[in-house]
NURO-152077 format. One line per 3 residues: number of its first residue (from 1); their letters; for each residue x, y, z of N, C-alpha, C. Coordinates in pm, 1 decimal. Example, Ala and Ser with C-alpha at 12.3 -4.5 7.8 and 13.67 -1.06 7.14 Angstrom:
// NURO-152077
1> AS> 1319.0,-569.0,780.0,1230.0,-450.0,780.0,1320.0,-330.0,780.0  1285.0,-225.0,708.0,1367.0,-106.0,714.0,1290.0,3.0,787.0
//
This chain:
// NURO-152077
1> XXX> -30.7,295.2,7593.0,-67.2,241.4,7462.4,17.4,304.4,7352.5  75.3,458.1,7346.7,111.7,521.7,7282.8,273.0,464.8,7273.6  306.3,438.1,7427.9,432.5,403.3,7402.7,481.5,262.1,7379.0
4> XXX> 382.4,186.4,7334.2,401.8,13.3,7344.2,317.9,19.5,7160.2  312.6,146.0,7125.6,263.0,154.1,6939.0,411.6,161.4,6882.2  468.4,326.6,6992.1,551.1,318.5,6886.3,739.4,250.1,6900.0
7> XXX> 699.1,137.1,7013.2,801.3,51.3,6998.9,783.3,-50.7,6900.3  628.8,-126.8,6909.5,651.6,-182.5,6772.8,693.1,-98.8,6665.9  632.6,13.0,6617.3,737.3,73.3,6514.9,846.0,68.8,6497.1
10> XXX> 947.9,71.4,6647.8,1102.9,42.3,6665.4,1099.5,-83.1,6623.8  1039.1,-194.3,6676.4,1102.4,-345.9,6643.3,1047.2,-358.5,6485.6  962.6,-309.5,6390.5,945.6,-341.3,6249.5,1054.8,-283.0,6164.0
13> XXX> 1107.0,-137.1,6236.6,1232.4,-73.5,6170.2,1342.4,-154.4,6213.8  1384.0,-207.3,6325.6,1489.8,-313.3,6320.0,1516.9,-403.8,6255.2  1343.3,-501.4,6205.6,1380.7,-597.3,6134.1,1386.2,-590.3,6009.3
16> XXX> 1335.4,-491.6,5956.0,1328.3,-467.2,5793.2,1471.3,-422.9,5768.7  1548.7,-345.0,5884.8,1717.1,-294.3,5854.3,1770.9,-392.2,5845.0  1757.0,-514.6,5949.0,1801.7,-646.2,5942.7,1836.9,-701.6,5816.6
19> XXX> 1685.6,-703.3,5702.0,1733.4,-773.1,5612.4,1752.9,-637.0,5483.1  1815.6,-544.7,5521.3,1900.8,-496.3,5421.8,2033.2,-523.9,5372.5  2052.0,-458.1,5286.8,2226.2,-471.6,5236.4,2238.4,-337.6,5232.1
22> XXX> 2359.3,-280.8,5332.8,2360.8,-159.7,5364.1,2431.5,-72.4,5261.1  2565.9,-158.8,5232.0,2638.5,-114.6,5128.2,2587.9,-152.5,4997.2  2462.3,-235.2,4988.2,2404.3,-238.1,4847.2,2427.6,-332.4,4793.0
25> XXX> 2494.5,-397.3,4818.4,2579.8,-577.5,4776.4,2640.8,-643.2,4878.9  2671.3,-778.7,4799.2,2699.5,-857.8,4944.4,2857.1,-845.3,4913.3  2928.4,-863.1,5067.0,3079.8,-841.6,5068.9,3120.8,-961.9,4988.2
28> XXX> 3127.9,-1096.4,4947.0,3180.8,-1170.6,4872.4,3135.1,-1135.5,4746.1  3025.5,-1053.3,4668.2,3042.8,-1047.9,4553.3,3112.5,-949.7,4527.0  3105.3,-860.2,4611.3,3192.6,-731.5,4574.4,3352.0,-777.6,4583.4
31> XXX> 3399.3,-891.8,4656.6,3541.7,-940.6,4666.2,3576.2,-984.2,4488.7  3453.3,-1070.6,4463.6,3446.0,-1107.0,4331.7,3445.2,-1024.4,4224.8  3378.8,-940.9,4254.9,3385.2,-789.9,4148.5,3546.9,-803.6,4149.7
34> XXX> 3570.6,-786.5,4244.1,3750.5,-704.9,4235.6,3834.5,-785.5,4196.8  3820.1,-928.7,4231.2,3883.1,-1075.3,4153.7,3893.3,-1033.0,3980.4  3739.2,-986.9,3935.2,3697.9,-985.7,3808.1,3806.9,-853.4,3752.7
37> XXX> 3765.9,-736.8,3849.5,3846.9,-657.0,3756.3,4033.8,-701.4,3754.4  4116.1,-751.5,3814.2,4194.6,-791.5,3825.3,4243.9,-881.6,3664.5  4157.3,-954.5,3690.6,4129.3,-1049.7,3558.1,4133.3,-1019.6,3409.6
40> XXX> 4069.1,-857.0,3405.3,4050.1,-818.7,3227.7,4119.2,-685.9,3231.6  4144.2,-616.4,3369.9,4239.1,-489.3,3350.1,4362.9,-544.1,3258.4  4363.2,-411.6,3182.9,4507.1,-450.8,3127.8,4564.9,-263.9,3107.3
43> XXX> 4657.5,-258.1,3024.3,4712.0,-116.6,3026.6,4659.3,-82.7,2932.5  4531.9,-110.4,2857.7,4478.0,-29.3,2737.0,4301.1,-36.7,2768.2  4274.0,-89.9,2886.3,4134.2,-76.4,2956.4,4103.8,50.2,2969.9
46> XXX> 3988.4,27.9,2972.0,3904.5,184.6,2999.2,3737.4,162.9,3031.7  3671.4,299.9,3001.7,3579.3,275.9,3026.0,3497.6,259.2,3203.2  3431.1,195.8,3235.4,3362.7,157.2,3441.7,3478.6,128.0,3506.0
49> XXX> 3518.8,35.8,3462.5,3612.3,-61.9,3497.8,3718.6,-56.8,3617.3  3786.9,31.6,3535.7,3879.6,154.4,3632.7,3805.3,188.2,3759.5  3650.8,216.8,3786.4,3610.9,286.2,3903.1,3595.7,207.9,4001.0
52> XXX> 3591.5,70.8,3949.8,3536.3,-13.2,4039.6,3611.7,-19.1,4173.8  3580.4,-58.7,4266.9,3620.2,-9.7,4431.5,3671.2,105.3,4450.0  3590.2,201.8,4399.5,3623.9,378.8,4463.7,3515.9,382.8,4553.2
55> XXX> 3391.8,300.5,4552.1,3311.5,307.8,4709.7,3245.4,165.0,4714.2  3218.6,135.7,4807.5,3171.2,8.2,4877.4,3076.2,-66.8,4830.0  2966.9,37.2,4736.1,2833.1,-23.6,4685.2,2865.6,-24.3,4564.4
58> XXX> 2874.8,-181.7,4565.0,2922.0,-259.6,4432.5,2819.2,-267.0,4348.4  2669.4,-216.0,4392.2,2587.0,-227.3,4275.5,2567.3,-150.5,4228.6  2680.0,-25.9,4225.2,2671.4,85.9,4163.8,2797.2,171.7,4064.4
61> XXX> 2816.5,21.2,4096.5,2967.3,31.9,3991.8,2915.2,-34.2,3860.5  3005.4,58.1,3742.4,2932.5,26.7,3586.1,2905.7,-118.8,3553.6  2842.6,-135.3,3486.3,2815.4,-296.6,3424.6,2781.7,-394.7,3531.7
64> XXX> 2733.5,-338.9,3632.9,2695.0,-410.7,3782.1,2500.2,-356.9,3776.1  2466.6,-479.0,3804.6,2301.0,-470.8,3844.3,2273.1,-529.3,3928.1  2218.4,-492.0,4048.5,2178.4,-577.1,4186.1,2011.6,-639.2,4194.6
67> XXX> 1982.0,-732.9,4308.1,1849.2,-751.8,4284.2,1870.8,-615.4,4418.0  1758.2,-569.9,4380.7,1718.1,-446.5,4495.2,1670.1,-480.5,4640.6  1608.9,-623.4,4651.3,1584.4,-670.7,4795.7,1685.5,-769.1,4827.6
70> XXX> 1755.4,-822.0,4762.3,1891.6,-902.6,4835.1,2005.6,-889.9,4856.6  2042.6,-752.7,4726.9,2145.7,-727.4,4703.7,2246.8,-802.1,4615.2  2207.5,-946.3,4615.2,2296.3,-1008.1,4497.5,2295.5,-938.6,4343.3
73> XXX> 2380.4,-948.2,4316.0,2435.2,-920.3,4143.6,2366.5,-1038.4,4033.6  2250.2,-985.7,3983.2,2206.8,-1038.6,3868.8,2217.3,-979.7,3714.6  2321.6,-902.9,3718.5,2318.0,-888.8,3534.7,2481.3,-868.1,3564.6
76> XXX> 2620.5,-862.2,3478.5,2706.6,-828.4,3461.1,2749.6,-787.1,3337.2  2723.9,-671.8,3278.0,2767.5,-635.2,3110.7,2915.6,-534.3,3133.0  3028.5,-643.2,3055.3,3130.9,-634.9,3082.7,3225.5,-588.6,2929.4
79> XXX> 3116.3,-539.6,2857.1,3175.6,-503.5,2740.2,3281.9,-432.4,2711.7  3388.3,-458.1,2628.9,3461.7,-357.6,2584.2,3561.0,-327.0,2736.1  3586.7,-390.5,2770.4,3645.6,-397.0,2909.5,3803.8,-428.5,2901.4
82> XXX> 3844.2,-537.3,2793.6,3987.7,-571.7,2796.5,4019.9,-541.0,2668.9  4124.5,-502.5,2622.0,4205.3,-462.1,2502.8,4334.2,-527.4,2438.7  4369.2,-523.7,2339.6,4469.0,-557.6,2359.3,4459.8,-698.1,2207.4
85> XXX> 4560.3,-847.1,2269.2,4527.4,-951.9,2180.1,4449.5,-1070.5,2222.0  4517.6,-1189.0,2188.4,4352.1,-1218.5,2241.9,4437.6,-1310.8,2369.2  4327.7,-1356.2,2436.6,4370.9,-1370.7,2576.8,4224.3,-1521.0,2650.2
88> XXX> 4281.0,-1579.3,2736.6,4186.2,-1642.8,2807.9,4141.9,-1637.1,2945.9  3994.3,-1653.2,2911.1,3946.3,-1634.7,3030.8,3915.9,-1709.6,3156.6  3914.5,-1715.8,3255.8,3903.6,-1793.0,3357.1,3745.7,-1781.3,3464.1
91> XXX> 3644.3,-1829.0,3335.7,3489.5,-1853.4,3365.5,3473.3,-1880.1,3495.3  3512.9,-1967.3,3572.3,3511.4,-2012.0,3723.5,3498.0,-1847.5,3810.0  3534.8,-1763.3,3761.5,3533.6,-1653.9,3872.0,3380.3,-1604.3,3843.7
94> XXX> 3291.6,-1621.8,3758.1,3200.5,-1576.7,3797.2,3113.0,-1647.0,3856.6  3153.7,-1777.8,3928.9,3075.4,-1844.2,3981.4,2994.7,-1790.2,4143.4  3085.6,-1711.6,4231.8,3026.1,-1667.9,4323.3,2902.6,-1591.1,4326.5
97> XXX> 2824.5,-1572.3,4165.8,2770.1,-1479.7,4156.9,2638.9,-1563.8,4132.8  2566.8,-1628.4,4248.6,2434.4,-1726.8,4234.2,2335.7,-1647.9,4170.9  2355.2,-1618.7,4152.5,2184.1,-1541.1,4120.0,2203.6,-1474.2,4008.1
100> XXX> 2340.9,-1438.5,3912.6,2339.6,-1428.6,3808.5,2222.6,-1449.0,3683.9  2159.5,-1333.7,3600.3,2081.0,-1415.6,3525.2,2117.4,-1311.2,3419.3  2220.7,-1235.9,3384.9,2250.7,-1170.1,3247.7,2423.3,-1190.4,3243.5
103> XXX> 2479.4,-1230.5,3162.9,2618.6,-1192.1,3142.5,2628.2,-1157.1,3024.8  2690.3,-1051.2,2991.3,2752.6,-1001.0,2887.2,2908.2,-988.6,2876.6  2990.5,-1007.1,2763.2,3118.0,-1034.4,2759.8,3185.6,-986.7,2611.9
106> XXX> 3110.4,-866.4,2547.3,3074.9,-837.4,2423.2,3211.7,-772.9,2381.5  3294.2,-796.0,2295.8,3424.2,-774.4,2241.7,3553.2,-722.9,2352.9  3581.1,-865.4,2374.3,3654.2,-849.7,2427.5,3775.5,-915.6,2455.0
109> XXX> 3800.4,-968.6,2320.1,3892.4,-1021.6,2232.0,3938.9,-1138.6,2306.8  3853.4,-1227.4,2360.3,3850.9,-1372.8,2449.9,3887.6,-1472.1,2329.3  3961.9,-1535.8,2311.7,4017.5,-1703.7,2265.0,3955.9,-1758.1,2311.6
112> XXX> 3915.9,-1796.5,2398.1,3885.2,-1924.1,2511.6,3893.0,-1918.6,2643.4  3919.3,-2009.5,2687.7,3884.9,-2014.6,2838.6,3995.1,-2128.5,2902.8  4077.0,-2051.7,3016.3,4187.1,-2149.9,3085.8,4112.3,-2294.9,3083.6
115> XXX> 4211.4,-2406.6,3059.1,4186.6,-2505.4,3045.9,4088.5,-2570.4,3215.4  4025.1,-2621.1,3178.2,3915.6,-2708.5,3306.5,3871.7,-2584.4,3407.2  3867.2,-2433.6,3327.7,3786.7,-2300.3,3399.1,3705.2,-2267.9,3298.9
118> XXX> 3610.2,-2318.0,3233.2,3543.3,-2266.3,3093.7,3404.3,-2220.6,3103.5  3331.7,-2255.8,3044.9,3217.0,-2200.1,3057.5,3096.9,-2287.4,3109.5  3158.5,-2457.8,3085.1,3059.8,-2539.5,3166.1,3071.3,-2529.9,3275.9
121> XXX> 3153.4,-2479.5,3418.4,3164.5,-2470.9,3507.0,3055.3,-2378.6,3560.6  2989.1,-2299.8,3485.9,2892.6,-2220.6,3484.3,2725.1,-2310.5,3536.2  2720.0,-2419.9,3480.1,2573.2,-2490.9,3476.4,2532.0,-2478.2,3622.0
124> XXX> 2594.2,-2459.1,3724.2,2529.5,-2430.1,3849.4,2429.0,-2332.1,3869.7  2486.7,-2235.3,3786.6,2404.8,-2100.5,3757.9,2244.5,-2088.0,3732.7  2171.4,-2178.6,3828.0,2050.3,-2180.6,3764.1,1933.6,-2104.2,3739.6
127> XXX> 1992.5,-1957.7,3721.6,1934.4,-1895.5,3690.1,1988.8,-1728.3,3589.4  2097.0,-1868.3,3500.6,2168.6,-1768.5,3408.9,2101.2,-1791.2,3288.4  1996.8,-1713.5,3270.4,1917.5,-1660.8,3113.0,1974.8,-1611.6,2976.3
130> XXX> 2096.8,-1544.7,2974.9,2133.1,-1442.7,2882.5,2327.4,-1462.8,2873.4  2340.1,-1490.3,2816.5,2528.0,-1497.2,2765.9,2516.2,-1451.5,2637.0  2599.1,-1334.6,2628.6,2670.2,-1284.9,2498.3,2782.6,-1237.1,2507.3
133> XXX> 2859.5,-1332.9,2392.7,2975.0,-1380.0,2394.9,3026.4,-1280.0,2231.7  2935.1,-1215.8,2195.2,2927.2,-1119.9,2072.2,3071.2,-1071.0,2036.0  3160.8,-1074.8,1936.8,3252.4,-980.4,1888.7,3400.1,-1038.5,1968.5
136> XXX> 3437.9,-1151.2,1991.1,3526.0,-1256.8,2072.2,3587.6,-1320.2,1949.4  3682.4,-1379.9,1999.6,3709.7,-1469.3,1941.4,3723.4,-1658.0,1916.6  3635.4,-1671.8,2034.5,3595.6,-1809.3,1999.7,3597.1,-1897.5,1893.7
139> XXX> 3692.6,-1986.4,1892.7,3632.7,-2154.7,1766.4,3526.0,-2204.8,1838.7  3545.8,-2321.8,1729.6,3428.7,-2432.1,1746.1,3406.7,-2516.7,1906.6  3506.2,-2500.2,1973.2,3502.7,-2535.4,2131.5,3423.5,-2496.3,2215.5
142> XXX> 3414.3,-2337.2,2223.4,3259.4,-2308.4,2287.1,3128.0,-2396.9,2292.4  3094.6,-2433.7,2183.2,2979.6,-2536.7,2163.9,2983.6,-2585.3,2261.7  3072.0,-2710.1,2274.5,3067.3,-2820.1,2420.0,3067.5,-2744.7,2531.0
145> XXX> 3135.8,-2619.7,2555.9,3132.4,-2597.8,2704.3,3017.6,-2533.2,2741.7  2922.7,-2479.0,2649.3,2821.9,-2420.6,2693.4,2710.1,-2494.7,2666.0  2722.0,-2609.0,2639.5,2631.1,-2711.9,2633.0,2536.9,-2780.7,2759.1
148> XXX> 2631.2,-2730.1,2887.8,2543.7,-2767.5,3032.8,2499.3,-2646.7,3069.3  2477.8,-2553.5,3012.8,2410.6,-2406.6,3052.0,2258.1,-2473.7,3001.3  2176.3,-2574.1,3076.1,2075.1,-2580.7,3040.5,1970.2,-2460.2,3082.8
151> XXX> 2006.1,-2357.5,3154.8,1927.7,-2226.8,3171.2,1888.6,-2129.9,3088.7  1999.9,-2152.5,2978.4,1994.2,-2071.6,2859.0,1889.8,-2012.9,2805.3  1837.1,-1885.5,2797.0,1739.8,-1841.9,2705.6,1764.2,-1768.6,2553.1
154> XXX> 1920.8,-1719.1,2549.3,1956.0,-1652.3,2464.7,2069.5,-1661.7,2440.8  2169.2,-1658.8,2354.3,2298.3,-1677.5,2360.9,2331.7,-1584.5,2192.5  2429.4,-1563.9,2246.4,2488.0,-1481.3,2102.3,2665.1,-1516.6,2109.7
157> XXX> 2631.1,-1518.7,1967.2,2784.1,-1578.6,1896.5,2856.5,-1508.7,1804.9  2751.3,-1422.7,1781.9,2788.9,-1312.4,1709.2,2961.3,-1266.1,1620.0  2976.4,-1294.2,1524.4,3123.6,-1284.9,1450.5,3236.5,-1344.8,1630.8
160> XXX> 3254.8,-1410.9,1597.2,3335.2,-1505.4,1667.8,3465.0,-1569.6,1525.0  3479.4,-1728.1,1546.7,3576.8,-1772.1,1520.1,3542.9,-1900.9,1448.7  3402.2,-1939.5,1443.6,3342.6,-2102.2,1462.8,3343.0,-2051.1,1297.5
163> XXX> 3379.6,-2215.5,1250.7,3439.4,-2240.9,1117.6,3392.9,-2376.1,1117.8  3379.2,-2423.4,1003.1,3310.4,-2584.1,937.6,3212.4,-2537.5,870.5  3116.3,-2698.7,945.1,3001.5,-2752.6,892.4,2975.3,-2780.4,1030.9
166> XXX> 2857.0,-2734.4,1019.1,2753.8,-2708.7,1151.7,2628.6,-2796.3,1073.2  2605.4,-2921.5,1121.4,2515.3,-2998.4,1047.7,2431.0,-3042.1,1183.6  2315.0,-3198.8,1134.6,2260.9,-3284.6,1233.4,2360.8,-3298.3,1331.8
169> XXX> 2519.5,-3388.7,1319.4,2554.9,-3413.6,1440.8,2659.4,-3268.7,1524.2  2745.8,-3193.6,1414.5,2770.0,-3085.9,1465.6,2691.0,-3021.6,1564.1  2516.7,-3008.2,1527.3,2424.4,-2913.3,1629.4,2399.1,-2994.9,1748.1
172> XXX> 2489.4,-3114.7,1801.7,2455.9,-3188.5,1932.2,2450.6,-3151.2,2013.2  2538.2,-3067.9,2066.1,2617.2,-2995.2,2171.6,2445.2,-2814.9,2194.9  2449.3,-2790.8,2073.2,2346.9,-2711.0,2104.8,2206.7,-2746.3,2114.9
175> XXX> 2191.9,-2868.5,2075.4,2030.0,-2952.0,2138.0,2008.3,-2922.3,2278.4  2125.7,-2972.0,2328.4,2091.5,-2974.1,2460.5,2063.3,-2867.3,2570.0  2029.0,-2738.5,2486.1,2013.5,-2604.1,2551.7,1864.8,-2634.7,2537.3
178> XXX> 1770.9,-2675.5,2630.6,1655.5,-2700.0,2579.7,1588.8,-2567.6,2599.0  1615.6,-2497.8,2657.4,1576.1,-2405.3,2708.2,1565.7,-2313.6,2604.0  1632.8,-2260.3,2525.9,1720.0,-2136.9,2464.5,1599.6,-2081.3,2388.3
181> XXX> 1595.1,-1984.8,2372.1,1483.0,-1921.3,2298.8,1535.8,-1816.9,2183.9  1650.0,-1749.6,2205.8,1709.9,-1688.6,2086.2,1850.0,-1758.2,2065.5  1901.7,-1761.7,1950.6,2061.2,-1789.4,1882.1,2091.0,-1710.0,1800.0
184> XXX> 2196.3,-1640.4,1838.0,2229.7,-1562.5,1690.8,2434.6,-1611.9,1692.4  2422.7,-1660.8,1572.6,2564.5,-1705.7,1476.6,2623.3,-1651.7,1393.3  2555.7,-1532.3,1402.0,2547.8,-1432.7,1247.2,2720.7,-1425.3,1264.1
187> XXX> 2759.2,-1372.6,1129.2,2919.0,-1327.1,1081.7,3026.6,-1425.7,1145.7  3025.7,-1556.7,1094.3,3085.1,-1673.0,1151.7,3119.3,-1716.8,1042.7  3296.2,-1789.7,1039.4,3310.5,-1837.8,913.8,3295.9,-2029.7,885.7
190> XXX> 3177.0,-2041.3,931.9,3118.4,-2188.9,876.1,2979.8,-2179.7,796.7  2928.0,-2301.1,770.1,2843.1,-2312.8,685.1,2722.8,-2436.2,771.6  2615.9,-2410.7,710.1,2545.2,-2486.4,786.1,2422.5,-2593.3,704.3
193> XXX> 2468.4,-2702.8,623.6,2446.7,-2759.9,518.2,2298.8,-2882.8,578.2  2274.7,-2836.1,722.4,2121.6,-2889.4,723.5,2073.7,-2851.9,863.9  1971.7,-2740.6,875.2,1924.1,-2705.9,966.4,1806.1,-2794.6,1033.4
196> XXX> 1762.8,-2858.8,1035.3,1658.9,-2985.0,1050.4,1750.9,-3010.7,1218.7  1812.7,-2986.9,1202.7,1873.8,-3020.0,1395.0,1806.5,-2943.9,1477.9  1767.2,-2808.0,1419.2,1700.1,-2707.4,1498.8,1579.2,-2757.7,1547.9
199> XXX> 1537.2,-2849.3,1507.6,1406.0,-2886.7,1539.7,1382.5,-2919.3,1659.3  1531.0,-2984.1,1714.1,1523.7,-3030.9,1849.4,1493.1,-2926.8,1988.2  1576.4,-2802.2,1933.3,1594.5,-2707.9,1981.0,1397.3,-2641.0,2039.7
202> XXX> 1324.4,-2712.7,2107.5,1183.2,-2672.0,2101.7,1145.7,-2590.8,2130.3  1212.7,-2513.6,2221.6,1199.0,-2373.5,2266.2,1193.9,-2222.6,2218.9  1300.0,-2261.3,2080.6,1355.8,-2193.2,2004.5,1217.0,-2116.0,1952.5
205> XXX> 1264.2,-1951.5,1969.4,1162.3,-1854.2,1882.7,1270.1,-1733.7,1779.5  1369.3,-1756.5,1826.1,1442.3,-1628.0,1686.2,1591.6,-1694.4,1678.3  1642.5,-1695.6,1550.2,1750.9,-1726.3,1491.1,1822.7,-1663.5,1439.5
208> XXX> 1938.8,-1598.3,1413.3,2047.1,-1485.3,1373.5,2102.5,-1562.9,1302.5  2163.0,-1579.0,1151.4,2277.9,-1665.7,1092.3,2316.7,-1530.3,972.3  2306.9,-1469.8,990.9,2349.2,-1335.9,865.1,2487.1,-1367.5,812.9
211> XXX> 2543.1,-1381.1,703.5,2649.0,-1380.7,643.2,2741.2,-1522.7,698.4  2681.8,-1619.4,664.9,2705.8,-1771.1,680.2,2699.5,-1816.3,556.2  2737.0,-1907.2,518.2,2685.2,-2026.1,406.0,2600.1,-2125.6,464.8
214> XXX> 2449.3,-2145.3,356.5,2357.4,-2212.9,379.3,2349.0,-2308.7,275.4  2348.9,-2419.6,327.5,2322.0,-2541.1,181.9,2232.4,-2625.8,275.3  2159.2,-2611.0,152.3,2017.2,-2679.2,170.1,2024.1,-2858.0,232.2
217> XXX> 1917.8,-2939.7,231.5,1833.9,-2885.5,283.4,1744.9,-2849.0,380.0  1641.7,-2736.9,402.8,1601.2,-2673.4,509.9,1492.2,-2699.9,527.1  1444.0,-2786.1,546.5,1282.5,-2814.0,543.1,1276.0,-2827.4,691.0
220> XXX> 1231.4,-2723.7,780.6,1209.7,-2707.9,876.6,1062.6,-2733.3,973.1  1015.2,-2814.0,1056.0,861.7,-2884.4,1039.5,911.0,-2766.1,1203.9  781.3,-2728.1,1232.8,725.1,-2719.8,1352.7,701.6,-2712.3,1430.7
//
């Protein structure tokens, strides 16, 4: 009896090792990690960045967060990572990363995004919550491409590049985040001469526009 107890013990420790991740991540995201650093190294980088593949467990390399029972990579804060002028990015590489639900990308002097690699290529991601795109240099183009991120809970735009009139049909492209629950636009050089589009936005609970031009009017229902 004693010895047929503690083989089941052996076969429950087999299968629970089974579904570990030994090295802590899965080998294609960690390939992807290294795709990524490839991508924003430059000769004035610093910071995690540099460490990344000095050991195997990719969820323990900086700006890397794993889920703890699968091992996939769900947050990536990649701040302050590339230097330099401004440069484009090629969004498609973070696609291997399913289970993504934080990206951060916070000054890091991005223009845009290689042509047909942008940020709508992303909408697969269905369970990407959080993009901040903070301290970049983005125009008014972002809008459309992040317009199929219907997962969206938060997004920041934070002093970017976006210039105009951000009106009823201007805010089209951001209706369709039905999801989104925070926006912040703050330190942007446009103006936003009728917020009444927001309305569509139903989800919506906090708004950032600090140092914008506002022309009325704002009669905001509900």
């Amino acid at each position: 009896m004693e010895i047929m107890k503690e083989c089941w013990i052996l076969v429950m420790i087999l299968l629970l090792r089974g579904s570990w991740c030994f090295d802590g991540c899965l080998e294609h995201e960690r390939i992807a990690l290294l795709q990524l650093k490839f991508e924003f190294i430059s000769s004035s980088s610093s910071y995690d960045m540099p460490l990344w593949g000095v050991n195997t467990d990719c969820c323990n390399w900086g700006g890397v967060k794993c889920n703890t029972t699968t091992g996939h990579v769900v947050e990536l804060s990649l701040d302050f990572m590339r230097r330099g002028g401004d440069w484009y990015l090629n969004a498609s590489l973070f696609l291997p990363f399913q289970q993504l639900k934080n990206l951060s990308l916070w000054g890091n002097n991005i223009a845009g995004c290689i042509k047909n690699e942008g940020f709508e290529r992303l909408s697969v991601l269905d369970n990407l919550e959080l993009l901040d795109l903070s301290f970049n240099h983005f125009n008014n183009n972002i809008l459309s491409s992040l317009s199929g991120l219907s997962s969206l809970k938060f997004l920041y735009l934070y002093e970017n590049r976006l210039k105009g009139i951000i009106n009823i049909e201007g805010g089209e492209e951001l209706l369709k985040l039905s999801n989104l629950q925070y926006l912040d636009l703050g330190y942007n050089n446009f103006s936003i001469n009728n917020l009444s589009f927001l309305n569509g936005l139903s989800s919506l609970k906090g708004l950032y526009i600090a140092n914008i031009q506002l022309k009325g009017p704002f009669d905001l229902k509900g």
